[in-house]
Structures are given as structure tokens and as C-alpha cells.
MDAnalysis code that builds the backbone (N, CA, C; Angstrom):
import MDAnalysis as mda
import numpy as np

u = mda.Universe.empty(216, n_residues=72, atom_resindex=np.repeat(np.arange(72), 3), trajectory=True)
u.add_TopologyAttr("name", ["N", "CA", "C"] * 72)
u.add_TopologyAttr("resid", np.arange(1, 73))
u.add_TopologyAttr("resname", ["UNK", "UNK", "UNK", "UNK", "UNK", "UNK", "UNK", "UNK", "UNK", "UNK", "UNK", "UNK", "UNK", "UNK", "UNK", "UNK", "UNK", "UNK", "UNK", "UNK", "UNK", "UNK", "UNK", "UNK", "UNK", "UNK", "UNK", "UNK", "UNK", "UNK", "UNK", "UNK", "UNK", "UNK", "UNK", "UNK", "UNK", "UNK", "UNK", "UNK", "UNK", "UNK", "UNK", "UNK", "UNK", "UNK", "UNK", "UNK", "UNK", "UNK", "UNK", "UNK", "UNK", "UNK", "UNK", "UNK", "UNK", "UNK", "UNK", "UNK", "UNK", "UNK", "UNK", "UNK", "UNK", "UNK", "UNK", "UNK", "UNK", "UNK", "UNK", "UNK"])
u.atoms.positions = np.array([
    [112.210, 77.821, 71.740],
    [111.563, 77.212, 72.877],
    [110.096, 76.975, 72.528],
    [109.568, 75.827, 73.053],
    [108.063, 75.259, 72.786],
    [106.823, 76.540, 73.529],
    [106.134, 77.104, 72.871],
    [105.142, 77.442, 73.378],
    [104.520, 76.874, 74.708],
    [104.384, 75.625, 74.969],
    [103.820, 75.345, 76.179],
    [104.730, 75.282, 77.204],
    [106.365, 76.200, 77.147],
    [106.736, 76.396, 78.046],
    [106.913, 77.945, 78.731],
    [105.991, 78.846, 77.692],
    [105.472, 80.091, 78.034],
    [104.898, 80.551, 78.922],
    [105.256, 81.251, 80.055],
    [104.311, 81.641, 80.917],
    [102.972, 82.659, 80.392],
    [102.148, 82.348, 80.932],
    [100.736, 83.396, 80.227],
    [100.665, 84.924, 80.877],
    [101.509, 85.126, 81.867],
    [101.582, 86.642, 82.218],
    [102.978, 87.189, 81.629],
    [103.817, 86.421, 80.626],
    [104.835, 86.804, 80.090],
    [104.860, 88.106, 79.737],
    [103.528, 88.255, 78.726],
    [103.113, 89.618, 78.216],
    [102.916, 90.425, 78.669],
    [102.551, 90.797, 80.588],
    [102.065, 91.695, 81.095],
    [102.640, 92.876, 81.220],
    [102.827, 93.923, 81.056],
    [103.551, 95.145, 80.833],
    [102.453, 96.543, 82.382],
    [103.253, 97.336, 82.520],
    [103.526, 98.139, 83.673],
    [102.088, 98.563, 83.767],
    [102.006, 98.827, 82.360],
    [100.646, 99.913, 82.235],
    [99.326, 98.645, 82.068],
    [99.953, 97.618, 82.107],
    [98.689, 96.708, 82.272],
    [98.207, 96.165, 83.727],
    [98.740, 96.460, 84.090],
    [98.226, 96.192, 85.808],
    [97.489, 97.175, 86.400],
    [96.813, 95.602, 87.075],
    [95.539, 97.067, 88.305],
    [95.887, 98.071, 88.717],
    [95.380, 99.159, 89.062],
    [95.881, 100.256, 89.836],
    [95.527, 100.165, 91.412],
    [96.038, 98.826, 91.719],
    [95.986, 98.787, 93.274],
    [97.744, 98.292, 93.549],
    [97.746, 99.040, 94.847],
    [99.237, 98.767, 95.332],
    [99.460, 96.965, 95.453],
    [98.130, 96.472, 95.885],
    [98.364, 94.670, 95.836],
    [99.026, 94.400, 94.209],
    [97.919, 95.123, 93.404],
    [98.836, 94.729, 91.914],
    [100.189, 94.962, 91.593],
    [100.242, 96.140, 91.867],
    [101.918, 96.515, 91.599],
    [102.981, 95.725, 92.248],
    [102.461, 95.686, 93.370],
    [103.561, 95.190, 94.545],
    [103.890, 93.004, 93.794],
    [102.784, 92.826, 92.973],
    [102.399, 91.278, 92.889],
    [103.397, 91.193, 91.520],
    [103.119, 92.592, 90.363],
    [103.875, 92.451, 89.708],
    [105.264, 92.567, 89.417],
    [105.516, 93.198, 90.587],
    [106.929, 94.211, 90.423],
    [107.931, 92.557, 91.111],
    [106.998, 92.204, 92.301],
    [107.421, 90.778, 92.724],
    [108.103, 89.662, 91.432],
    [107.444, 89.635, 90.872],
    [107.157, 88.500, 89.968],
    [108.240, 89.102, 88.943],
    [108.567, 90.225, 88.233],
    [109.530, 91.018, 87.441],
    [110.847, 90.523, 88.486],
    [110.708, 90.773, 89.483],
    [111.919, 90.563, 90.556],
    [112.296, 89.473, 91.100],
    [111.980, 87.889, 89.928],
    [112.640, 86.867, 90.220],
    [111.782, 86.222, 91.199],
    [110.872, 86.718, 92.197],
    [110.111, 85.816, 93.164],
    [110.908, 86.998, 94.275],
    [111.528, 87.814, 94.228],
    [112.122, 88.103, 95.386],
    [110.688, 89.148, 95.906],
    [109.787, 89.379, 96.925],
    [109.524, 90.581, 97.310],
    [109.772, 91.818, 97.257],
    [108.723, 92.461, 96.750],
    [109.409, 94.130, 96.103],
    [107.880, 94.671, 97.680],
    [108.169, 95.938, 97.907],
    [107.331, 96.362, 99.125],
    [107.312, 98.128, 98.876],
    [106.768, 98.224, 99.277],
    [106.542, 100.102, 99.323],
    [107.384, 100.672, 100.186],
    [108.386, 101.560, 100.032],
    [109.385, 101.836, 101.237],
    [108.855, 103.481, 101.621],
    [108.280, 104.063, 100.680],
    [107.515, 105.376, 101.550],
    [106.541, 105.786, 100.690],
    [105.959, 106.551, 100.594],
    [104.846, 107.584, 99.409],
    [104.434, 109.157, 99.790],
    [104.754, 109.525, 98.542],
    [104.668, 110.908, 99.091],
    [104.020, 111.634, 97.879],
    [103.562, 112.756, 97.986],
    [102.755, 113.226, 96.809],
    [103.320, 114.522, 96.179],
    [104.321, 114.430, 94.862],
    [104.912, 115.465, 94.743],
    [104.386, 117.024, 93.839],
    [105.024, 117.430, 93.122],
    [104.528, 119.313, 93.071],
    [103.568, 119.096, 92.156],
    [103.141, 117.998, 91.303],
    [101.760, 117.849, 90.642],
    [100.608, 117.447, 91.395],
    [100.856, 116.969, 92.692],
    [99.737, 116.505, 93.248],
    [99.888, 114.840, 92.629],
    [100.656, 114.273, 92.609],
    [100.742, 112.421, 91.950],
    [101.274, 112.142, 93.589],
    [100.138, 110.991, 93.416],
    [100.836, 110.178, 94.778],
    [101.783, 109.146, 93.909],
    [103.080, 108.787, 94.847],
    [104.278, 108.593, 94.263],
    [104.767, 107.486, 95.601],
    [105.241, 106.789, 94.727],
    [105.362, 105.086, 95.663],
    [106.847, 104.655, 95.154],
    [107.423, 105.088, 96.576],
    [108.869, 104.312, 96.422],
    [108.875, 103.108, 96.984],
    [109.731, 102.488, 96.129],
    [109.217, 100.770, 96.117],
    [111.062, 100.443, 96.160],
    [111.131, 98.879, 96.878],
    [112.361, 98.259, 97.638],
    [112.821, 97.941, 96.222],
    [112.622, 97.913, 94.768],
    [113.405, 97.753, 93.735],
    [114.323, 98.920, 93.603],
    [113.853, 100.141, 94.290],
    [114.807, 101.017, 93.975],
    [114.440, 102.452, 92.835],
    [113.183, 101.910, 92.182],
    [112.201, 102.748, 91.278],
    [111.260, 102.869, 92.204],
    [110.698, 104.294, 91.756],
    [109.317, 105.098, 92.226],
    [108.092, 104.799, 91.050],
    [107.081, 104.748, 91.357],
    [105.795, 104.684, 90.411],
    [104.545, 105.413, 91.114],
    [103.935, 105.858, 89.813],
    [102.682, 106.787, 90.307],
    [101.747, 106.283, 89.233],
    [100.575, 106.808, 89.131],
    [99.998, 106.528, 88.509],
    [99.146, 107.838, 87.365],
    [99.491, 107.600, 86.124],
    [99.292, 108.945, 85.329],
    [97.978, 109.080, 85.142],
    [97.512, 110.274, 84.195],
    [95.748, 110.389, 84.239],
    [94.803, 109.604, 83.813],
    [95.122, 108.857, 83.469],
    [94.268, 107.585, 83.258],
    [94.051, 106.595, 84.200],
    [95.279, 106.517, 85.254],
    [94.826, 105.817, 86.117],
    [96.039, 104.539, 85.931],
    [97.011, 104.792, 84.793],
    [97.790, 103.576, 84.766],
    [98.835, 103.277, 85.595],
    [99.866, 102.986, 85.952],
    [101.004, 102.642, 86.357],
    [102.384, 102.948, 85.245],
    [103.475, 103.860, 86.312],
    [104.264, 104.588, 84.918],
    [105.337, 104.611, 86.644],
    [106.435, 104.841, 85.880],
    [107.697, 104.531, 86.296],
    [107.622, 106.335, 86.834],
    [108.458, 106.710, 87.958],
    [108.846, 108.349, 87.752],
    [110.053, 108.127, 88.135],
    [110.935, 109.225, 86.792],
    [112.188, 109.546, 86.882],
    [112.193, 110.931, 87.124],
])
């Protein structure tokens, strides 16, 4: 396939996004076909990580750096 039919956020990966819920929620969207992905609760578990269950069905928190990371 031709390069100029590449999208330029092709590359964007989990840990590259803002650490704002607008980011996550924009990327997780966009991973999800255009469908809306939304926060379905948050809760802060036995480490003290605030923890964001999201309408894909995966939870995400954000590790000590501040990135965006999946929790299993």
C-alpha cells in the first residue's frame, strides 16, 4: 500500500497518549473503529492506582510515570 494512504496517528501506541481521560477516551475511540469507548466506573485499587473501567471491556490506570497501561 502507498504511503500517502497512511494514517499519521497509525503509530500511536497506549503509552503514547496524554494522561488525560479526553486522551484515552479519543484514543481508545479511534482503536475502536469510530465506535465510542466511555468510562463505565473508576475506582482506586490496593496500590492506591486510580483505575478506569472503560465500555471496551479493559481497565487502564496510569503507571509511575504517568503513562497509560492496560490492568489485568
Amino acid at each position: 500500500m502507498s504511503q500517502a494512504f497512511v494514517r499519521e496517528n497509525d503509530d500511536l501506541w497506549l503509552h503514547d497518549v496524554s494522561p488525560t481521560m479526553n486522551a484515552l477516551i479519543a484514543f481508545l475511540t479511534n482503536e475502536n473503529g469510530g465506535i465510542r469507548v466511555y468510562e463505565q466506573k473508576n475506582y482506586t485499587d490496593n496500590a492506591g492506582k486510580q483505575v478506569h473501567v472503560m465500555s471496551n471491556g479493559l481497565s487502564y490506570s496510569k503507571d509511575e510515570r504517568g503513562k497509560w497501561e492496560v490492568v489485568v
